[in-house]
VMD Tcl script that draws the C-alpha trace (Angstrom):
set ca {
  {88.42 24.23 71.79}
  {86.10 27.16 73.17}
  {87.61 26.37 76.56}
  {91.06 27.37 75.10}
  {90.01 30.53 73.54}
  {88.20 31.54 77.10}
  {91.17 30.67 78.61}
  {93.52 32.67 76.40}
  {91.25 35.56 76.76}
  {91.42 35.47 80.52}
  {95.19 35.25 80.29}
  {95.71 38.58 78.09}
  {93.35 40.46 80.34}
  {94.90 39.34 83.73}
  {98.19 39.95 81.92}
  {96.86 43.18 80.32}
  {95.74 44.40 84.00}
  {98.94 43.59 85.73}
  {101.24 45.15 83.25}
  {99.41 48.45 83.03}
  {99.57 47.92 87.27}
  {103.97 47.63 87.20}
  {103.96 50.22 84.70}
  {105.49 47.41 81.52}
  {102.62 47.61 79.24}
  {104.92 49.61 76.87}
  {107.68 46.72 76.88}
  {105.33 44.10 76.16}
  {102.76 43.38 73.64}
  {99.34 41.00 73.61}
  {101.75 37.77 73.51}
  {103.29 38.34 76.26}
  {100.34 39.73 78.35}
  {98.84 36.44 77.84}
  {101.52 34.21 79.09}
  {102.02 36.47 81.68}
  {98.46 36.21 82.24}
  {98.49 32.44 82.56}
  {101.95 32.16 84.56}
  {100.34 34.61 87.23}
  {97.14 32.35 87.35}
  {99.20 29.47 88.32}
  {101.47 31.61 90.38}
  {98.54 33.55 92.08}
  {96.76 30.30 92.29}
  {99.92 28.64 94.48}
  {100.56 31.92 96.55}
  {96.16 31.52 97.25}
  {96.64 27.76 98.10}
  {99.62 28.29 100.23}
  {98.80 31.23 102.43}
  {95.56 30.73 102.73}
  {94.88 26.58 102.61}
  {92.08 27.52 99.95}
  {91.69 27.80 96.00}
  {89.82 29.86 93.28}
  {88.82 27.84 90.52}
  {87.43 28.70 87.22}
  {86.40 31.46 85.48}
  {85.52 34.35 88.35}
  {86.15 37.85 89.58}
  {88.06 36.05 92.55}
  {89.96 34.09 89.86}
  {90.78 36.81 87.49}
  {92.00 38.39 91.06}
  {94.23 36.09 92.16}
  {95.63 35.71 88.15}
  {96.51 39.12 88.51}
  {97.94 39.34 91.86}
  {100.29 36.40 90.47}
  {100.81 37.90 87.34}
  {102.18 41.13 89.25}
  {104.17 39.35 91.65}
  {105.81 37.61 87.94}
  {106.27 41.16 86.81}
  {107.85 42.11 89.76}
  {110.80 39.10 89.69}
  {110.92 39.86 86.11}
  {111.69 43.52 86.80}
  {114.24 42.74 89.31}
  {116.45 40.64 87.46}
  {116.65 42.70 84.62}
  {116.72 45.88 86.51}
  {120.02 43.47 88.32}
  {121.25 42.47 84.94}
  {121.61 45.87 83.58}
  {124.42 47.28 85.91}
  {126.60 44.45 84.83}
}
mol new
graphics top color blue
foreach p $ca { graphics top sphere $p radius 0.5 }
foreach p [lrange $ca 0 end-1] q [lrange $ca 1 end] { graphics top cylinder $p $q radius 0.2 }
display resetview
């Protein structure tokens, strides 16, 4: 149970970070920060694995990193698509 609530809490604060980075903290609120949060960790964590053959695991400044570089890059698709969807 406490590994849930640690979890959770990393979420919202990579989340937290990367929306006050692309500027859509004001759009969202604490839900979504966390599952943005935890959608960029597995995001960041594929991008990591991918580009560079290695992984960050666990709870770590180099984990809450790469959660928020994958978090941003979610932010960023996000952004796009409605940015696209909004001159229809």
């Amino acid at each position: 149970m406490v590994d849930i609530i640690v979890w959770i809490i990393f979420g919202a604060l990579a989340g937290w970070i990367a929306s006050m980075i692309m500027n859509t903290n004001h759009e969202q609120g604490a839900l979504a920060n966390i599952v943005v949060g935890i959608l960029g960790a597995f995001i960041g964590g594929f991008l990591m694995r991918a580009l560079t053959g290695s992984s960050v695991e666990g709870f770590s400044l180099p984990g809450l990193l790469v959660a928020i570089l994958g978090a941003v890059v979610l932010l960023a698709i996000v952004k796009t698509f409605r940015r696209g969807s909004s001159r229809v």
